[in-house]
C-alpha positions in Angstrom: 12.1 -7.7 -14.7 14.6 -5.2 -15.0 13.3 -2.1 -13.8 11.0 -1.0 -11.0 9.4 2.5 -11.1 6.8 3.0 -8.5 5.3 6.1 -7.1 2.3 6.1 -4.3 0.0 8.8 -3.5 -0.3 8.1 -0.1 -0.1 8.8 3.3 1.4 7.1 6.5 0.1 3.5 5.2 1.7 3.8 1.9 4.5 5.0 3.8 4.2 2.0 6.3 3.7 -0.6 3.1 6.9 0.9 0.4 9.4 0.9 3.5 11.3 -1.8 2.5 10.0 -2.5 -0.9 13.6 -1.4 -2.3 15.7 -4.2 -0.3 13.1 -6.7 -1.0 13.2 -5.5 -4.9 16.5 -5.5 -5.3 17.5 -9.0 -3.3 15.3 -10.8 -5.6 17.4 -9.4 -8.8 15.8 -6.3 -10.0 18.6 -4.5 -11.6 16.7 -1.0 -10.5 14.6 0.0 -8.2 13.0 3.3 -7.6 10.2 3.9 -4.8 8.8 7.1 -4.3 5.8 8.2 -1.4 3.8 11.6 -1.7 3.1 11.4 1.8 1.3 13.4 4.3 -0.4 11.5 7.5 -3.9 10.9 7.3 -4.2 12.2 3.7 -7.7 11.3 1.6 -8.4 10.7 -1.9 -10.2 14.4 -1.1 -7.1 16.3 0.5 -4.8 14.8 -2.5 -7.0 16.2 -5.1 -7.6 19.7 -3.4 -3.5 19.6 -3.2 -3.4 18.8 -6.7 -5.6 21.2 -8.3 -3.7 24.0 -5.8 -0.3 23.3 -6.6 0.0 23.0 -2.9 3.5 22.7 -1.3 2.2 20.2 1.0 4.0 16.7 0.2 7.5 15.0 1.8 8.3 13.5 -1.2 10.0 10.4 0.3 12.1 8.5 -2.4 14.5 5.6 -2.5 16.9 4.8 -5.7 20.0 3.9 -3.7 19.0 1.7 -0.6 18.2 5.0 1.7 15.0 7.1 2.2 15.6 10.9 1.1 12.9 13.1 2.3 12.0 16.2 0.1 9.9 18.4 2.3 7.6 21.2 0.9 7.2 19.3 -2.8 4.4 19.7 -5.2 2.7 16.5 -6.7 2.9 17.5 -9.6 6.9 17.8 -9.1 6.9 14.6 -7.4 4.6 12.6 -10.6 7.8 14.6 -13.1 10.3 13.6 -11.2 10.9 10.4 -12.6 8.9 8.0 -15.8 7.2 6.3 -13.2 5.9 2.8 -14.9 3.5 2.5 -11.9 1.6 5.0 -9.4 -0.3 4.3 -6.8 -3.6 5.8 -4.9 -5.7 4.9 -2.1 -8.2 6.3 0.5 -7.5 7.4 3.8 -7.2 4.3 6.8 -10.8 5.9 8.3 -12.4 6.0 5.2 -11.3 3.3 3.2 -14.2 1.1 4.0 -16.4 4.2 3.1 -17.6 3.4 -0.4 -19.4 6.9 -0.9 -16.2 8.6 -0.7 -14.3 6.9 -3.7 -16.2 9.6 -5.8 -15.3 12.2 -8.4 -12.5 13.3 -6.4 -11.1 9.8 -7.0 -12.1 11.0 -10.8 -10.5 13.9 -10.9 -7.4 12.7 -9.1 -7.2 10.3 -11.6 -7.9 12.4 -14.7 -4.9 14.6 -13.0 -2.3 12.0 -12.6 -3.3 10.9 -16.3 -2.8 14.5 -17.4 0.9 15.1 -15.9 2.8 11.4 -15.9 6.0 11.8 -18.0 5.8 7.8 -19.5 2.2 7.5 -20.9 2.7 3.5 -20.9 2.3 3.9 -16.8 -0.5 2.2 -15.2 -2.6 3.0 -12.5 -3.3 0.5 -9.3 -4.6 0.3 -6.0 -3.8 0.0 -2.9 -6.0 -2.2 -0.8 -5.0 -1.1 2.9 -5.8 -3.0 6.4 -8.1 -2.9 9.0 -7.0 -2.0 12.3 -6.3 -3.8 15.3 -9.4 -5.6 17.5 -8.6 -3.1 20.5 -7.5 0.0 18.3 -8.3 3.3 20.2 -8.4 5.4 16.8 -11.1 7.5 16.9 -12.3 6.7 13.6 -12.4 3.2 14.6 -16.6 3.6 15.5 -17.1 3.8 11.9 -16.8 0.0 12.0 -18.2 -0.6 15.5 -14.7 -1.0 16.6 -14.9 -4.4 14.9 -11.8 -5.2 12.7 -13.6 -7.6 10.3 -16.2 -5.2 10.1 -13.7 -3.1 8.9 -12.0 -5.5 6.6 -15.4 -6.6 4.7 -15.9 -3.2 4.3 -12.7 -2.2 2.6 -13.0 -5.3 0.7 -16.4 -4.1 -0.6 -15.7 -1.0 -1.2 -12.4 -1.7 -3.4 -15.0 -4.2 -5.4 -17.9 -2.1 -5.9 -15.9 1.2 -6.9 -12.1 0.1 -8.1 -12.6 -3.5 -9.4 -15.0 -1.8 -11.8 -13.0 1.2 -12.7 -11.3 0.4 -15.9 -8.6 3.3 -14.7 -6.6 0.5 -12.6 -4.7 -2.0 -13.9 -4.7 -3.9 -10.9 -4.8 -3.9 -6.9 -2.5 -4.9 -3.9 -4.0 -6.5 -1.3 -1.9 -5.6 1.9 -5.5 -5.4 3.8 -5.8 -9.4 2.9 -2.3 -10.4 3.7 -2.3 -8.5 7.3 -5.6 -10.4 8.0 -4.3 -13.5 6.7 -1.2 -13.4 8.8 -3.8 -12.3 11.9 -4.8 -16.2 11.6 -1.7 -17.2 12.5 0.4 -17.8 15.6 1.3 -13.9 14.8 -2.6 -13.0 16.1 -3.8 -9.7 16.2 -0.1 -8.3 16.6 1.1 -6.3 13.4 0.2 -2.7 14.3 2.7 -1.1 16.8 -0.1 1.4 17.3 -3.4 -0.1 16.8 -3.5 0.7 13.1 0.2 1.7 11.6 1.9 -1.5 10.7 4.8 -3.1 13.0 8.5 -2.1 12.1 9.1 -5.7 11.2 6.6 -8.0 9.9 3.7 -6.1 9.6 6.0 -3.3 7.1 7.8 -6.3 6.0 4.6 -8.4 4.9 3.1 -5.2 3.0 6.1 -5.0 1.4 6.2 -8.7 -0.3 2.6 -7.8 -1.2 3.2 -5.0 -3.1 6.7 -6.7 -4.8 4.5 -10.3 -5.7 1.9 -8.0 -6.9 3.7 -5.6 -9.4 6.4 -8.4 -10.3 4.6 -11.4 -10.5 7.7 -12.8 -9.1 7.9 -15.7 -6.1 8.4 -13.9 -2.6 10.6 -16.8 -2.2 13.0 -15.4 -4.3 13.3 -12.6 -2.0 16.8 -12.7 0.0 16.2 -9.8 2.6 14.3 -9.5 5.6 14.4 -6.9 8.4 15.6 -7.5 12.2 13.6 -10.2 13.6 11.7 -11.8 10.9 13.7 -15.2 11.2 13.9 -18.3 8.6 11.2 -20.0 10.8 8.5 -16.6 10.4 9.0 -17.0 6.2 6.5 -20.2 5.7 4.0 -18.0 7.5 4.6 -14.7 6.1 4.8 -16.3 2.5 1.6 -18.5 2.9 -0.3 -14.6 3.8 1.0 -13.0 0.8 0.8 -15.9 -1.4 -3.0 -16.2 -0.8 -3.8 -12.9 -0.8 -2.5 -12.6 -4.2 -4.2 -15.5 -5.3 -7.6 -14.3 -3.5 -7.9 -10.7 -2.1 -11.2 -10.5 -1.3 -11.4 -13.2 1.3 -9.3 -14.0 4.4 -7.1 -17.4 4.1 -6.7 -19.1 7.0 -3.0 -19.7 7.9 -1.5 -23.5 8.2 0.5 -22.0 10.8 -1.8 -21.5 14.0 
């Protein structure tokens, strides 16, 4: 693969999830790489599509073609879905209620119908992001959906992604970050990869979404991938590769790690 064009619709998880997806593009030989985030924290599928259809200044178009984050405040998506031919965009639904099946409803339609209707390259396909639950002893507020339970939480993202996007014909395919970060939970990592109780660590918790997404677009071995942020060592790399690894080849289901 020569060329990677990826834009998410997202929020602070996307964010957390395409943070290093440039470095680990590139170090694994993709000639260009171009990573884009319509971010605003704690966005929903139901915000996006109210921004949308409103033209709304709202977005920091965050974008990466050079190996550094540039932040364009004040963006439209519309501007931000021109900017470039995108070959892949993004969506998912808010951290709270992304184990909420009811609300991947028509404003999941209509987003969709939207993105169709603006894209530049009419060859790019549309895929989901399948985010995490949070941390056992979270304190977010929204955390009582689940019962404070995080595999409560998990099982319900997992059947809400399988009830309303598997069966979408509108998405090409999904990454499942939410199934790598609960994979690695097995392992001598534990419950550790939130710095926050629900945004992913600087380090492995970023650094694992990150392989997800690249093994998931690509198709390419995460052991081809030469960089890794501060901290994540040659010995973490079995570990972090058996997550991802198995969470490509089964998303729906947590893989207990070797390395407990």
């Amino acid at each position: 693969m020569k060329k990677i064009r990826c834009l998410a619709i997202g929020n602070s998880f996307s964010e957390d999830a395409t943070c290093y997806f440039y470095h680990i593009a590139k170090s694994a030989g993709i000639d260009e790489v171009i990573i884009g985030n319509l971010y605003i924290g704690g966005c929903s599928l139901a915000t996006h599509l109210r921004n949308a259809q409103n033209g709304s200044l709202a977005y920091d178009y965050q974008k990466n073609s050079k190996g550094t984050w540039v932040h364009n405040y004040n963006t439209a998506m519309e501007d931000a879905i021109k900017d470039e031919d995108w070959d892949i965009i993004t969506m998912q639904q808010v951290s709270s209620l992304s184990g909420e099946a009811l609300t991947y409803n028509s404003d999941l339609d209509y987003l969709i119908d939207y993105v169709n209707s603006k894209k530049t390259n009419k060859s790019a396909v549309l895929v989901w992001h399948m985010t995490w639950a949070y941390q056992s002893d979270s304190t977010h507020e929204e955390f009582t959906r689940y019962n404070k339970n995080q595999l409560t939480m998990y099982n319900a993202i997992v059947n809400a992604v399988k009830e309303k996007i598997v069966t979408n014909s509108s998405f090409d395919f999904i990454i499942p970050s939410g199934t790598a970060i609960q994979n690695a939970r097995t392992s001598f990592m534990g419950d550790n990869l939130t710095r926050d109780g629900f945004h992913l660590t600087y380090d492995f918790g970023r650094y694992i979404a990150g392989l997800t997404w690249f093994k998931a677009i690509t198709g390419l071995p995460v052991e081809s991938v030469q960089f890794a942020p501060d901290n994540v060592t040659p010995r973490h790399l079995p570990m972090i590769h058996e997550s991802v690894n198995n969470a490509i080849a089964n998303p729906f289901e947590i893989t207990q790690s070797k390395y407990s």
